[in-house]
C-alpha positions in Angstrom: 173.5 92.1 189.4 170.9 89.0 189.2 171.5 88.7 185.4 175.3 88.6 186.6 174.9 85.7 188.8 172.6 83.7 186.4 175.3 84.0 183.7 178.1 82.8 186.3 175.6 80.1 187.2 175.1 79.2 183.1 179.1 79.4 182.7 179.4 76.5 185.7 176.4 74.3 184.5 177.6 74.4 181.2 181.2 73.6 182.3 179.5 70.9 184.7 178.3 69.4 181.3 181.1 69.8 179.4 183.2 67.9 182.3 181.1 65.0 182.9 180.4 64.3 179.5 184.6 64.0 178.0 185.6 60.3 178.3 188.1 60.3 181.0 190.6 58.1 181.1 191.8 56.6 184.7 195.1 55.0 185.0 193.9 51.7 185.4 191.6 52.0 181.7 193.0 50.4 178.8 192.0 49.9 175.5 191.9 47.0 173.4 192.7 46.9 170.1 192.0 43.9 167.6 195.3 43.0 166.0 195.0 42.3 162.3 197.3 41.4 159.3 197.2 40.1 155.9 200.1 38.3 154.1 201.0 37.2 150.7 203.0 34.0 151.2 204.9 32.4 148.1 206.6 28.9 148.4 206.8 25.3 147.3 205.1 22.6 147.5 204.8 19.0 146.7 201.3 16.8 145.9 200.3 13.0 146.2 196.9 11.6 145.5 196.7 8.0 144.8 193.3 8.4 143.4 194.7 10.4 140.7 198.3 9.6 140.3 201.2 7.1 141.2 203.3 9.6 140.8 204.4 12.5 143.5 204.0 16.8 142.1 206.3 18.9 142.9 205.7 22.7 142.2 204.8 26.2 143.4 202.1 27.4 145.9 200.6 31.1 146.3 198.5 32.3 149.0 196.8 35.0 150.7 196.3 34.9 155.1 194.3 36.5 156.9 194.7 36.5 160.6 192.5 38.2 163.1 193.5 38.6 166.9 190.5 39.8 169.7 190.1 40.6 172.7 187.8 38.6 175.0 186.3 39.5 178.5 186.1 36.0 179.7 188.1 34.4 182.4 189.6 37.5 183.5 190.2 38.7 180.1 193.2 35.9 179.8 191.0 34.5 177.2 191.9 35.7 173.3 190.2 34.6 170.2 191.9 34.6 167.0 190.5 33.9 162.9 192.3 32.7 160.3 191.7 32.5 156.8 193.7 31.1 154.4 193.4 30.8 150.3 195.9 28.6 148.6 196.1 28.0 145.0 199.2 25.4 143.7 200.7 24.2 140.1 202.8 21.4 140.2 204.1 18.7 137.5 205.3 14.9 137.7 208.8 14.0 137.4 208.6 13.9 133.6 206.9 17.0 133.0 204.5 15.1 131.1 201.3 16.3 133.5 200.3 19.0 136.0 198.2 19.0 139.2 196.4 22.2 139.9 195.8 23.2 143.7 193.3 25.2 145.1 192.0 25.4 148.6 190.4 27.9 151.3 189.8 27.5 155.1 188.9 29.2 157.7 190.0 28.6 161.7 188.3 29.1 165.2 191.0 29.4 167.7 190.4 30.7 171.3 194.0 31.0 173.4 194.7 31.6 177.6 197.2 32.6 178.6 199.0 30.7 180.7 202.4 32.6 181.1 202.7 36.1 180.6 205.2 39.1 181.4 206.8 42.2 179.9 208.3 40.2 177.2 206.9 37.1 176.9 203.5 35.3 176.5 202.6 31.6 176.3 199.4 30.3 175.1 197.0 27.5 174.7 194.3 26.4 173.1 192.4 25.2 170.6 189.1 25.6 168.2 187.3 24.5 164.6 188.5 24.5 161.5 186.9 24.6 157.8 188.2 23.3 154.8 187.5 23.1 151.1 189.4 22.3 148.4 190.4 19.8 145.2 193.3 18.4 142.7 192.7 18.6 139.4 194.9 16.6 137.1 194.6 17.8 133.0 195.8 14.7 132.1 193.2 12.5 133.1 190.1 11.8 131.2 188.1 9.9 133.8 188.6 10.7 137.1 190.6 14.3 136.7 189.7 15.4 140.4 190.1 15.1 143.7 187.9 16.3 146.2 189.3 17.7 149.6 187.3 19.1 152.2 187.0 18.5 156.1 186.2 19.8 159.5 188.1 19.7 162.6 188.5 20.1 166.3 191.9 21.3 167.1 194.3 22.1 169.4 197.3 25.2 169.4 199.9 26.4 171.2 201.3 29.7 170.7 204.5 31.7 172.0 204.9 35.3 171.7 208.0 37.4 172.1 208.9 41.2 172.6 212.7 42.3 172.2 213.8 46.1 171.5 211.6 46.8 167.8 210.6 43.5 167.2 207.8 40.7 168.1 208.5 37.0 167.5 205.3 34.8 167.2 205.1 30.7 167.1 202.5 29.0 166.4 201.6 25.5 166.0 198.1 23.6 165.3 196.9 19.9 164.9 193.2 18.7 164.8 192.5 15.7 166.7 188.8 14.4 165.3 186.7 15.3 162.8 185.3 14.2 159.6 186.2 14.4 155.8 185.4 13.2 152.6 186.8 10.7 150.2 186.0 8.7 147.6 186.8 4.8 147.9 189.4 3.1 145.4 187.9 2.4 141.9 185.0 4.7 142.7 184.3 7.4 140.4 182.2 11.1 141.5 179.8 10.4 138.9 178.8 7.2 141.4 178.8 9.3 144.0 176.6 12.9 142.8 174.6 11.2 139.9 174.2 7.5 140.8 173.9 8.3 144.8 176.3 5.8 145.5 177.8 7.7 148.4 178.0 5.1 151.2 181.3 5.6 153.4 182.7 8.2 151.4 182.2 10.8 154.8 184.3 9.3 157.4 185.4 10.2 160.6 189.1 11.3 160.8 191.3 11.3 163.5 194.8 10.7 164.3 194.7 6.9 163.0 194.1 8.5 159.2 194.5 12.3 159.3 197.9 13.6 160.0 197.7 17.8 159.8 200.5 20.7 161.1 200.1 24.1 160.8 203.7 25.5 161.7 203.5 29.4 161.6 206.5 31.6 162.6 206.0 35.6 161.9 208.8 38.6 163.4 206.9 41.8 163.6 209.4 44.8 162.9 207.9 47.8 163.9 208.7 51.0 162.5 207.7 54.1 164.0 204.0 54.4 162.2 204.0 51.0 160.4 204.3 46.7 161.3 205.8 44.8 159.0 204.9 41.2 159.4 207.2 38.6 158.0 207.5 34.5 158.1 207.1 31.1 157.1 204.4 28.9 156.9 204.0 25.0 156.9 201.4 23.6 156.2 201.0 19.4 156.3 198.4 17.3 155.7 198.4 13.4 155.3 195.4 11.0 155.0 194.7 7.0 154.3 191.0 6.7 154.0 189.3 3.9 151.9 192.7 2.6 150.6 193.7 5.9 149.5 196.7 8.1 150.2 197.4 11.8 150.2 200.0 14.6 151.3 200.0 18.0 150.5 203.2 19.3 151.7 203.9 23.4 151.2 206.7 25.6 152.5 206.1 29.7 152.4 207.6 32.5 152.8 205.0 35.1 154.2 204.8 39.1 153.9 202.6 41.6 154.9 201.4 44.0 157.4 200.4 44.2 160.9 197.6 46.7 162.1 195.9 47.4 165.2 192.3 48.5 165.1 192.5 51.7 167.1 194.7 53.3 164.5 197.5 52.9 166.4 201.0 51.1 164.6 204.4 50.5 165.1 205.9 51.1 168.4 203.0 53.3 169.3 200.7 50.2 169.7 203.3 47.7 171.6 204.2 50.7 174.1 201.4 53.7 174.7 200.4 52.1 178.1 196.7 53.2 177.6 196.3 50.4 175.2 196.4 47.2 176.3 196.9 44.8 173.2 195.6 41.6 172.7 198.9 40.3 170.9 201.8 42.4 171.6 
């Protein structure tokens, strides 16, 4: 009889165990996933540098994005962080066909978004953050000066609008920097001055909106399928500088494609619906 009560007594404390140590999940608990994507992006684009050419490029750009949605806790978890990076590589030709520019450039953003409208359907954000950037011209048909160095950092500011309807998830964004600095060389003045002679006096300036002009235009529709996201879109990307009596624009247009993944394993309509999960972009 006592060796029948202790077992009873095991079978609760054991089920005692067993119960308090499963997660439970209370209405009110969400999870939140980190929404992630990577897109190959295919376009054109057209190149001016008066340090290495008169003339204007026109040609076709190739890239690879990279763009990162978290969840933050801060200011009543309204508060989102997003990463973006961003390899770009270009070939391009003058009007005569007689010379080519090759592009290549990688950056990396910093953005943290509140939201400042949000419902069943539809979010509207705002923000800003830092961005990174390094990159060059090269032109094979000079013999002096054959490149161009292009590399900066920014304070920026964004805006982004977000958009459920039936199987699909419309996202705008836009981005400008509004101070920083960057380099560039001065008219006349060659990189061997600069790196070997140490003749490098004003070639870091600051940039603003008086001699930096820079858009990031990003559209992307989500289509979600019922295990899979496919992310499709455009990107365009501007950028426009005069600094020490030199001018250049690096104009591109793309076409983006790729997929869209949430961190918790959960795609397609699964993620943008299973209430439990509480996404920091759908």
């Amino acid at each position: 009889m006592i060796a029948k009560k202790i077992s009873i007594l095991k079978s609760i404390f054991i089920l005692i165990i067993i119960t308090f140590s499963t997660p439970v999940k209370a209405h009110e608990d969400v999870y939140k996933p980190i929404n992630k994507s990577t897109l190959f992006g295919v376009g054109g684009v057209g190149l001016y540098d008066s340090y290495l050419s008169p003339l204007k490029y026109n040609g076709t750009t190739i890239s690879i994005l990279h763009d990162r949605v978290s969840p933050s806790f801060f200011l009543k978890d309204k508060l989102i962080i997003q990463q973006q990076f961003l390899f770009q590589s270009a070939i391009s030709s003058n009007p005569v066909g007689t010379a080519n520019y090759f592009y290549g450039n990688i950056s990396y953003n910093l953005n943290s978004f509140y939201d400042f409208f949000k419902n069943n359907s539809m979010r509207i954000l705002g923000g800003g953050g830092l961005d990174l950037s390094l990159g060059g011209l090269y032109n094979n048909r000079n013999s002096n000066n054959p490149v161009s160095i292009k590399t900066s950092t920014n304070l920026h500011l964004s805006v982004m609008g977000i958009y459920n309807w039936k199987r699909f998830t419309f996202r705008w964004q836009m981005s400008t920097p509004f101070i920083g600095v960057l380099f560039s060389p001065k008219y006349g003045q060659s990189y061997y001055e600069i790196f070997s002679l140490g003749n490098s006096s004003g070639v870091v300036k600051l940039a603003s909106l008086y001699n930096q002009y820079s858009l990031t235009n990003y559209f992307t529709v989500d289509i979600h399928a019922r295990k899979h996201t496919f992310r499709i879109g455009y990107l365009g990307n501007y950028y426009i500088t005069n600094v020490n009596s030199l001018n250049t624009n690096i104009l591109s247009h793309q076409f983006v494609l790729g997929l869209a993944t949430e961190t918790l394993y959960f795609g397609g309509t699964r993620a943008r619906n299973n209430r439990h999960i509480q996404s920091s972009y759908y």
